[in-house]
matplotlib code that plots the C-alpha trace (Angstrom):
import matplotlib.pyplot as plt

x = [24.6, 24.4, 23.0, 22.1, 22.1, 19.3, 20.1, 19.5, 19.5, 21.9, 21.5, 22.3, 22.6, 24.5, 23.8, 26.5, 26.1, 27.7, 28.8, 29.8, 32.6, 33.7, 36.8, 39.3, 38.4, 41.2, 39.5, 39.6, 35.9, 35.8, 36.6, 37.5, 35.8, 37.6, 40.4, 37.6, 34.8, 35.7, 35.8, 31.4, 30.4, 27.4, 26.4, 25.5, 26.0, 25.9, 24.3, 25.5, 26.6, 29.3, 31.3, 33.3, 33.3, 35.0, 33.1, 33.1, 31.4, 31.0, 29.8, 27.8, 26.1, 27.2, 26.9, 26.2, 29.7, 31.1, 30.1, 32.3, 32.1, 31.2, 29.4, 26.3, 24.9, 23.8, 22.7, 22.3, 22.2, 22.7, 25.5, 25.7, 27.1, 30.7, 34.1, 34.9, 38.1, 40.9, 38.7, 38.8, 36.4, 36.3, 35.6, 33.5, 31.8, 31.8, 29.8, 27.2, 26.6, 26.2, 23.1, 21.9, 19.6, 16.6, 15.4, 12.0, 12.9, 9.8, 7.5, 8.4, 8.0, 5.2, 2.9, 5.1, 4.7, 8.0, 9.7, 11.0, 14.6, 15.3, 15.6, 18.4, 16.0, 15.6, 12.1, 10.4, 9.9, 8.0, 9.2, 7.5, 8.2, 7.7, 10.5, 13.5, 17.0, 19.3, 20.6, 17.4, 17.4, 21.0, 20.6, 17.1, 19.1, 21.7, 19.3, 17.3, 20.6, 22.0, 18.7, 18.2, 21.7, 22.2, 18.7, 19.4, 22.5, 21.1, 18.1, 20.8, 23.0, 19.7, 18.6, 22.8, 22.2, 19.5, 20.6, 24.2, 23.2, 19.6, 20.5, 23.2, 20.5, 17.6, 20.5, 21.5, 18.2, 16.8, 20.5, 19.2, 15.8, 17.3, 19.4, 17.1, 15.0, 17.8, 19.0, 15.6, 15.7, 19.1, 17.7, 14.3, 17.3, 18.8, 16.2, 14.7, 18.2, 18.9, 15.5, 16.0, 18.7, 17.5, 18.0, 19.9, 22.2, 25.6, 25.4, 28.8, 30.7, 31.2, 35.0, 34.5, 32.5, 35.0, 37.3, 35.4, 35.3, 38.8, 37.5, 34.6, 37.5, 35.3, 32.3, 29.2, 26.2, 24.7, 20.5, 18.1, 18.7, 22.4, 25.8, 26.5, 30.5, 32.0, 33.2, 35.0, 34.5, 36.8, 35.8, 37.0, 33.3, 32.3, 29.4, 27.8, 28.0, 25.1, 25.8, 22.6, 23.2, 22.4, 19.0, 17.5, 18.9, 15.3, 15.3, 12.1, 12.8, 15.7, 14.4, 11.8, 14.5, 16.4, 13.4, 12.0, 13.9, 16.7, 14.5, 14.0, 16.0, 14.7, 16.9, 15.4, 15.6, 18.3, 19.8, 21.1, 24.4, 24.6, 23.9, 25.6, 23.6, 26.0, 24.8, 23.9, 25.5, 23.6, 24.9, 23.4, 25.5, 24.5, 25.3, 27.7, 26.0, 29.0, 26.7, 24.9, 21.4, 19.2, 19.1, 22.5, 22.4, 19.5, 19.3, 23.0, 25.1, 28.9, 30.2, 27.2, 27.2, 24.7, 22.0, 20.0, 16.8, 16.6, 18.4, 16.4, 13.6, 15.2, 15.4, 12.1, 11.1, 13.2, 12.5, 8.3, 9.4, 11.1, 7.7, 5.7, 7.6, 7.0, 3.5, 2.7, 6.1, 5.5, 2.8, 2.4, 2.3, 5.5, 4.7, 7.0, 5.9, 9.0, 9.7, 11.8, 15.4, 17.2, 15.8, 16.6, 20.4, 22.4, 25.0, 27.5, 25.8, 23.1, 20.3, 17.9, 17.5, 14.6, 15.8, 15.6, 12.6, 12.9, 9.1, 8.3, 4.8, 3.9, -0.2, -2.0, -2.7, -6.7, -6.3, -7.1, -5.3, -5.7, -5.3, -2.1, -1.3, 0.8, 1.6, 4.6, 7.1, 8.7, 6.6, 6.2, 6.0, 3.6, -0.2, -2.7, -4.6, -2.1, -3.2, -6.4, -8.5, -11.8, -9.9, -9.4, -8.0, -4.4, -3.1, -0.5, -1.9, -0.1, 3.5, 1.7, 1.2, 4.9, 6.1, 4.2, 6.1, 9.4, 8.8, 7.4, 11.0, 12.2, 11.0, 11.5, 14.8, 13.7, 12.0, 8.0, 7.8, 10.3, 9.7, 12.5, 10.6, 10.5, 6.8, 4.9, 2.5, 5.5, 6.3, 4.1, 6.0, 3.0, 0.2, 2.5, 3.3, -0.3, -1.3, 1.3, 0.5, -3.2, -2.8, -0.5, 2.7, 6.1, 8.2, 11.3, 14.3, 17.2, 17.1, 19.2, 16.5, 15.4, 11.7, 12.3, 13.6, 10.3, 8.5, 10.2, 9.3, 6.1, 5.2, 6.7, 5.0, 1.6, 2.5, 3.2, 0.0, -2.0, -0.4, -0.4, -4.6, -6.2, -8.3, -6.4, -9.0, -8.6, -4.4, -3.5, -1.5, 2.4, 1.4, -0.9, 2.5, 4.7, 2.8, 2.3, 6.2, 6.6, 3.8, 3.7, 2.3, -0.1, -2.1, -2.0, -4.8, -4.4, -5.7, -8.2, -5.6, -4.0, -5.7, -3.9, -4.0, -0.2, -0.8, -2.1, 1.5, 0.6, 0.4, 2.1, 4.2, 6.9, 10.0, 11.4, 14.7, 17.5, 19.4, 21.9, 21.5, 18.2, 17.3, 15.3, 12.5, 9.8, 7.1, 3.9, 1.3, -2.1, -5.4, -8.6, -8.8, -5.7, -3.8, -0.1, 2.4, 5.5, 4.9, 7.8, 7.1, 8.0, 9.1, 9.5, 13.0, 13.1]
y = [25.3, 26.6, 23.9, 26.0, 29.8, 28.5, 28.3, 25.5, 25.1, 22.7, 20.8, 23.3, 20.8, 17.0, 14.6, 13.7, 10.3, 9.2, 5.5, 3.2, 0.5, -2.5, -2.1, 0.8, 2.1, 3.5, 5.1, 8.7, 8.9, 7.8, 11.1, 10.1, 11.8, 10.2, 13.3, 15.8, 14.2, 15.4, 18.8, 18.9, 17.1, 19.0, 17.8, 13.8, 12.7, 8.7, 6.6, 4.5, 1.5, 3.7, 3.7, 0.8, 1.3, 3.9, 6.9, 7.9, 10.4, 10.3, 13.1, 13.3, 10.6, 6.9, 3.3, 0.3, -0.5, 1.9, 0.4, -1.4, -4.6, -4.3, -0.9, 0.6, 3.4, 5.7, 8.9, 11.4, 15.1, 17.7, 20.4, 23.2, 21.6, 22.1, 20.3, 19.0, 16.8, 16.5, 18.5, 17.6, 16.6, 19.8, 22.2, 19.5, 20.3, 24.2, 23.8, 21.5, 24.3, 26.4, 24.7, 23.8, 25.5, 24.4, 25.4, 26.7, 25.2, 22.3, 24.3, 27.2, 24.7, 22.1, 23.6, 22.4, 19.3, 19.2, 20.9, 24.8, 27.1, 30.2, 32.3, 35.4, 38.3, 35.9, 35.0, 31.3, 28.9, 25.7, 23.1, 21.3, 18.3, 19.9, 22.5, 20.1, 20.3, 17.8, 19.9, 19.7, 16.0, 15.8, 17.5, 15.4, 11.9, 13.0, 14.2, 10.1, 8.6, 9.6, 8.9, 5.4, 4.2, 3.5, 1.6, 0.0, -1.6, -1.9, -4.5, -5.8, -6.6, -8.2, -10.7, -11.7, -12.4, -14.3, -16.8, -16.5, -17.3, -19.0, -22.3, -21.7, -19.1, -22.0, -24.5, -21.9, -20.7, -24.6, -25.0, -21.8, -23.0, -26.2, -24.5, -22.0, -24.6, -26.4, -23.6, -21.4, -22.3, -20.7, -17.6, -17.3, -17.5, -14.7, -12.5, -13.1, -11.8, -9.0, -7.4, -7.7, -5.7, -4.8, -8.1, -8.1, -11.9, -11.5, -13.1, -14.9, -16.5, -20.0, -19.7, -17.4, -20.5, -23.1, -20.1, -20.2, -23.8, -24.3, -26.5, -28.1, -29.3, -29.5, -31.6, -31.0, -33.1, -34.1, -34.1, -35.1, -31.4, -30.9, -31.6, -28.9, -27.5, -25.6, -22.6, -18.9, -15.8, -12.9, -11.1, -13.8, -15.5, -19.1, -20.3, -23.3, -23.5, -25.5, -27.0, -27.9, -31.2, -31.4, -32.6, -30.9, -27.6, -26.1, -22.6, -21.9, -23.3, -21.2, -18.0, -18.8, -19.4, -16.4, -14.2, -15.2, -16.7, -13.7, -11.5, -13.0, -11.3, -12.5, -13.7, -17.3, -18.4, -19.0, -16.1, -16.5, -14.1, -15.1, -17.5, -18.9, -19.1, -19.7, -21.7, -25.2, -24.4, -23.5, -23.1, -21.0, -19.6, -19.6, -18.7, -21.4, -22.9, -24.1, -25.8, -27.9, -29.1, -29.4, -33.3, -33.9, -32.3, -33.6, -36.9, -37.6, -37.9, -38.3, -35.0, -33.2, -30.7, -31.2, -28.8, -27.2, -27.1, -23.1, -23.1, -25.9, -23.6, -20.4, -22.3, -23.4, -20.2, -19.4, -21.3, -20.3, -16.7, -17.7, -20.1, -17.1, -15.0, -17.4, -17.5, -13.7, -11.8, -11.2, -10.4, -14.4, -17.1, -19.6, -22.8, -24.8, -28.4, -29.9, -28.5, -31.3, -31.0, -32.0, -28.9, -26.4, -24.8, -23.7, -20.7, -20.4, -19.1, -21.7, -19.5, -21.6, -20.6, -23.0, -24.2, -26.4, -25.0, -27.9, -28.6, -24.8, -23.9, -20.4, -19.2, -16.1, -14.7, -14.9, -18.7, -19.6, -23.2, -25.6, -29.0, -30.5, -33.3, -35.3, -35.4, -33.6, -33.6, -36.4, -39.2, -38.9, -34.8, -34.8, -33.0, -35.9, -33.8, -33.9, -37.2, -37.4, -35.2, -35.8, -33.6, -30.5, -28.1, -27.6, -24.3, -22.8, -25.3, -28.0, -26.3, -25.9, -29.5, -30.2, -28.1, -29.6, -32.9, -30.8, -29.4, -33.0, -33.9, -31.5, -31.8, -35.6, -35.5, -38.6, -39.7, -39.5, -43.2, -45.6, -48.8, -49.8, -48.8, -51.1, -49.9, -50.7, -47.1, -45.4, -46.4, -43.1, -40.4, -37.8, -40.3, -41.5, -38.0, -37.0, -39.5, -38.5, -34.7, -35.8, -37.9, -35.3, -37.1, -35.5, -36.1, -37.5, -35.3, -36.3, -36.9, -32.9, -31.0, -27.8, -27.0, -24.3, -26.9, -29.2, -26.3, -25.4, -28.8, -29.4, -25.7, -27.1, -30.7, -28.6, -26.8, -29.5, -31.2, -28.3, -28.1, -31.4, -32.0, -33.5, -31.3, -27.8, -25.5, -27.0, -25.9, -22.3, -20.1, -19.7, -16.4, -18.1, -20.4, -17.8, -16.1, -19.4, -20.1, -16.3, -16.7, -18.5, -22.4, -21.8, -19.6, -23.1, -25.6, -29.8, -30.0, -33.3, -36.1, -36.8, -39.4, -41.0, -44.1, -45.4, -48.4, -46.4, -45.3, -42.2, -43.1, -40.7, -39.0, -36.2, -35.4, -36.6, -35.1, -35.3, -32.3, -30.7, -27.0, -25.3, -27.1, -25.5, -23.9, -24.7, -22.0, -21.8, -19.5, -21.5, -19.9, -21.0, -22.8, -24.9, -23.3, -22.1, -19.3, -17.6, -14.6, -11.9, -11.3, -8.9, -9.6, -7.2, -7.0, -8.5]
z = [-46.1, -49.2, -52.4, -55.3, -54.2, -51.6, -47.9, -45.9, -41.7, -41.0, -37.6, -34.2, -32.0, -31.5, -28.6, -26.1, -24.5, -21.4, -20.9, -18.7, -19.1, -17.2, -18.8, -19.9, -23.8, -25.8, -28.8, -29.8, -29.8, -26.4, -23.8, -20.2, -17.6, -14.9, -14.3, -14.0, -11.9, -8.9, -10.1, -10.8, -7.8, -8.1, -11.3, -11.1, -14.8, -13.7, -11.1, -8.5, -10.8, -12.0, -9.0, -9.8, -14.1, -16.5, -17.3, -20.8, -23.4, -27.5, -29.2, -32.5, -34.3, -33.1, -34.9, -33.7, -34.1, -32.8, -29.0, -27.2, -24.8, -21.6, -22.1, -21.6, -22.4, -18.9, -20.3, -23.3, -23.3, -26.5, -27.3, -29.5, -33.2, -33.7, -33.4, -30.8, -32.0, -29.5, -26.7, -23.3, -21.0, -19.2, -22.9, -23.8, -20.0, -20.6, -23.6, -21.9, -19.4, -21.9, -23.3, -26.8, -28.8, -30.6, -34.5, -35.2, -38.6, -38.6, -37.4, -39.7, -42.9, -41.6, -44.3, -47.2, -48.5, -50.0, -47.3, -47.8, -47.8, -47.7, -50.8, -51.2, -49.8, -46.4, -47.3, -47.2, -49.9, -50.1, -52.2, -54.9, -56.7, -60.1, -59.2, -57.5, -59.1, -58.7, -55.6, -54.1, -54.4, -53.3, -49.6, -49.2, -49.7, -47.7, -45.3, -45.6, -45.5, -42.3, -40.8, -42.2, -42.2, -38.4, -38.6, -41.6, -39.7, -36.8, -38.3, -40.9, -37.8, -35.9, -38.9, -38.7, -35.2, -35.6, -38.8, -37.4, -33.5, -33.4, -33.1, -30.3, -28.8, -28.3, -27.1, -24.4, -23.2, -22.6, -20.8, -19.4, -18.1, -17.1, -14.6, -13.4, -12.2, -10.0, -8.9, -8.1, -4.6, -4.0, -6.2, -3.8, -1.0, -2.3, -3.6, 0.3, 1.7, -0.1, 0.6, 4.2, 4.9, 8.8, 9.4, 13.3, 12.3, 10.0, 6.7, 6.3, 3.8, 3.5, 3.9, 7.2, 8.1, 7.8, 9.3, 12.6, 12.8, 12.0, 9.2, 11.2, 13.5, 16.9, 16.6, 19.4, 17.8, 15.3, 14.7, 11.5, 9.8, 10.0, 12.6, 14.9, 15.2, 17.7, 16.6, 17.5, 16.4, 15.5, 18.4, 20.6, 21.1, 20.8, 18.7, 17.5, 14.1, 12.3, 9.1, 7.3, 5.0, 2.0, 1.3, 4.4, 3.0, 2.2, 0.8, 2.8, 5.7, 5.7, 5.1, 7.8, 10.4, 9.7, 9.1, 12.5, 14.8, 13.4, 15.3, 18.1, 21.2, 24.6, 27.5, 27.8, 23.7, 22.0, 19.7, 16.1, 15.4, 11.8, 8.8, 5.7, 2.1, -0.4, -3.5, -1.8, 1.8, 4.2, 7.6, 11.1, 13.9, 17.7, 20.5, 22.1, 25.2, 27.7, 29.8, 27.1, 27.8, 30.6, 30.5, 30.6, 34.5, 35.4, 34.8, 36.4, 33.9, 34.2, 34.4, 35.1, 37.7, 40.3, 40.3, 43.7, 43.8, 43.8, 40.4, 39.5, 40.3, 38.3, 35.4, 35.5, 36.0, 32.8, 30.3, 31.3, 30.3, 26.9, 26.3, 26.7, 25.0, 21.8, 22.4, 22.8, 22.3, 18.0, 15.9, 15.2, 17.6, 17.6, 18.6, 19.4, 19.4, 21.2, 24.7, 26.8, 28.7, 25.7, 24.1, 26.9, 26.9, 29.6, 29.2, 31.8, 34.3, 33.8, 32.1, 30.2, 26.4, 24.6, 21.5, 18.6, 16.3, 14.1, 14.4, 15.1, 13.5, 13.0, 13.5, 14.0, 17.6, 17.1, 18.1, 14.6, 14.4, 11.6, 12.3, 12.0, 9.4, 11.5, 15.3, 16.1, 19.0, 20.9, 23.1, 26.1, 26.1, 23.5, 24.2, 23.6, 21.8, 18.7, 18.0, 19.5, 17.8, 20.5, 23.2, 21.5, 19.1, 18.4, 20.2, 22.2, 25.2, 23.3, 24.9, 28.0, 28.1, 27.1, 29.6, 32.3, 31.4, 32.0, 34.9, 36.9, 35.5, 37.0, 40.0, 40.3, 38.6, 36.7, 33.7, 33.7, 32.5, 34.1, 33.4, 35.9, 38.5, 42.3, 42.6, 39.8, 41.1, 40.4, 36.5, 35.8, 37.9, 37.2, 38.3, 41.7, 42.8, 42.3, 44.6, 47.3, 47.1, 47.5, 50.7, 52.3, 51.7, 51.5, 48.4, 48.8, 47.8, 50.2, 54.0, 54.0, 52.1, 53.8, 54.4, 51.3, 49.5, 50.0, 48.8, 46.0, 44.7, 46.0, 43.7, 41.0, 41.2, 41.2, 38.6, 36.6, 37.3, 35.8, 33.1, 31.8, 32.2, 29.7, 27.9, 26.4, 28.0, 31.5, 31.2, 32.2, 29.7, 30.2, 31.3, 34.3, 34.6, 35.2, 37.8, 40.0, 39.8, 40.9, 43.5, 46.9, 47.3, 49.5, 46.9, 44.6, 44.4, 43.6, 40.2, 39.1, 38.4, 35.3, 33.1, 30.4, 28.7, 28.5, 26.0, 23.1, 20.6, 18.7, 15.2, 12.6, 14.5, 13.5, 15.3, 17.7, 17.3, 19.7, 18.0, 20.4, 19.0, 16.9, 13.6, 10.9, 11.7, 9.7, 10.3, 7.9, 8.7, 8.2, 6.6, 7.3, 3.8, 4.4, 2.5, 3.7, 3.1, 5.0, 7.0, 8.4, 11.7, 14.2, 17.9, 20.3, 22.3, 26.1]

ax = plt.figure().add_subplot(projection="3d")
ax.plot(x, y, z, "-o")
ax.set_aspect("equal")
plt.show()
């Protein structure tokens, strides 16, 4: 530049600005980059959120105005000053490789006051106020105008905004708030999900739900968290399809649930292929069990198929594995406060899978248990100590109790308490058959049984009878358990008889849910102080 037979530097460089748009731009200050992307793969000028936008770039100075909807503004490098005016993307790209240069300019003048130029013979001169033509005046505005303008806009464009749009702004924002705080549950849903993205289930959509259900066509059951649908996947399986209603539709339960029992892969529990957590809808997929719960089988029901006593024994044996696994398989212990045959699954070949973790409480391995608020579980397989507090502390023992009362039904292929009874000794199947066992007395399972047979039954009678003592410490652990249905009866001793006091109800009690497939699993990991949070925990594979 030339003001005045005095030479000053004009600018050497201009930024370049790379944008993303949602939507196509047609401006000539807008370049496409689009036809030569592939052509610099090695040169990332734009991040992953780019994939799916229009790529542009602007060169020089840019208003405020000059943005359009729907884009942002990625990333701004410098080229050398010139014109670039009906250039393409690819000259425009040969110049950015080439670089930009920088002017010693400031630092050559930053001892004038004023400012400085260069005279004719190349030499510097500072400026001074006494000494400023018109000219000089002239390139300093022009230089404080094109720097204040854009902010002058800019703020000129904010105080519109904000007389223009306040009112409607507050309006929107306590809609806003209002919302946020009806739909934060979905949002902690969400946020929980999206993190967790080695989860082993399938997140589906709603509509694949009602796909697989053939618009919740099939109806198995129905329980206090949901109603249960039979289902088929693309691959050709069957599932169970639980719908969660409504109000039961907890956002923490639900992350609990997936988090945990979503990891869970042993051959005796239940395993969850894949969820559903779309605004309010919440929905769990299972595996489909053909043979439906161990009650229906072994109480005789019509169409039940009439079970031996070996498989009788093998399932047993099952469902002792998939309680232990709970207990000691993760890095927290899963209790699971309602073990009875309504709660135990059968697959076609008659596994046992334990399910229904709708009372499932989660606690540390160190046997740190806090005590419970209400008793939990269903009568009759409920440990007394869950309502009375003299026996003991809550712990694992509490399952070992409730499996005891499964396997005596087992073995009796009755109910514990029948109040139907002929024999008034033999209302209380575990106090009767203790008795008989005592005084050497066979157990009557059919005139045909075979001296295996008699055996099987007597081991799991004894069995039973251990674990269902009154006091926690006095019960083995379902690893003990295990081992005595693996070992031989003659390596089994009577244990003290059962005492129980049958006319005291349990006061407070919650459960007792007759769901056919695994509700919500509420798991809360309990501190010493009471207080309670959710834990991810980690389960090995069996």
């Amino acid at each position: 530049m030339d003001y005045g037979g005095h030479r000053y530097l004009p600018p050497l460089s201009q930024p370049m600005i790379f944008m993303s748009c949602e939507n196509t731009v047609n401006s000539p200050l807008y370049v496409d980059t689009a036809p030569y992307a592939l052509n610099y793969g090695s040169v990332n000028y734009s991040n992953s959120s780019l994939v799916t936008h229009s790529n542009y770039v602007t060169l020089g100075g840019m208003n405020v105005s000059d943005l359009m909807e729907l884009c942002t503004i990625e990333k701004i490098f410098l080229l050398p000053k010139k014109n670039y005016t009906d250039k393409s993307f690819e000259e425009i790209h040969s110049d950015l490789a080439y670089g930009f240069e920088l002017s010693w300019y400031n630092i050559y003048c930053e001892k004038c006051t004023w400012g400085c130029y260069i005279d004719s013979a190349d030499r510097r001169q500072c400026l001074h106020s006494d000494n400023f033509d018109e000219s000089h005046w002239q390139v300093i505005l022009d230089y404080v105008t094109a720097f204040l303008f854009p902010i002058s806009v800019y703020f000129a464009l904010l105080h519109g905004l904000k007389v223009v749009c306040g009112t409607p702004c507050v309006i929107i924002f306590l809609i806003y708030k209002w919302r946020r705080r009806h739909l934060s549950v979905y949002d902690t849903v969400e946020q929980f999900l999206q993190g967790q993205n080695n989860l082993m289930p399938v997140r589906y959509s709603y509509s694949d739900i009602k796909k697989i259900t053939k618009g919740f066509k099939e109806k198995l059951g129905e329980g206090g968290f949901g109603t249960v649908y039979k289902g088929k996947l693309r691959s050709g399986r069957f599932a169970a399809v639980k719908l969660l209603g409504k109000s039961k539709a907890n956002g923490q339960d639900f992350i609990n649930e997936v988090a945990t029992i979503g990891r869970i892969h042993h051959t005796n529990v239940v395993q969850l292929i894949g969820f559903c957590a779309e605004g309010s809808n919440r929905a769990l997929v299972y595996d489909f069990m053909p043979n439906g719960s161990l009650d229906r089988h072994l109480f005789s029901r019509e169409g039940s198929i009439s079970l031996s006593w070996q498989k009788l024994h093998q399932i047993s044996l099952g469902v002792a594995r998939g309680i232990d696994y709970l207990h000691l398989g993760c890095d927290m212990q899963i209790l699971h406060f309602d073990i009875k045959p309504h709660n135990i699954l059968l697959d076609e070949n008659f596994t046992p899978k334990v399910s229904d973790f709708g009372l499932a409480r989660l606690y540390p391995t160190n046997g740190s248990i806090t005590s419970l608020t209400a008793a939990r579980g269903t009568i009759g397989y409920m440990a007394p100590e869950l309502f009375y507090k003299n026996i003991g502390r809550v712990s694992y023992k509490a399952d070992v109790y409730s499996f005891g009362m499964l396997l005596l039904e087992m073995a009796g292929k009755r109910k514990n308490v029948n109040a139907l009874a002929e024999n008034s000794s033999q209302i209380y199947w575990p106090y009767w058959v203790h008795d008989q066992v005592s005084d050497g007395k066979a157990i009557e399972i059919g005139d045909d049984a075979t001296e295996e047979e008699r055996k099987i039954v007597k081991k799991m009678i004894m069995v039973g009878l251990w674990c269902i003592q009154m006091k926690p410490m006095e019960r083995p652990t379902m690893k003990n358990v295990v081992e005595m249905l693996e070992g031989d009866l003659e390596n089994l001793q009577l244990p003290p008889k059962p005492v129980f006091n049958l006319d005291v109800t349990p006061p407070n009690i919650e459960g007792e849910s007759s769901s056919l497939f695994p509700l919500s699993m509420a798991i809360i990991a309990v501190s010493e102080d009471g207080t309670s949070s959710m834990i991810t925990v980690t389960c090995s594979i069996y």
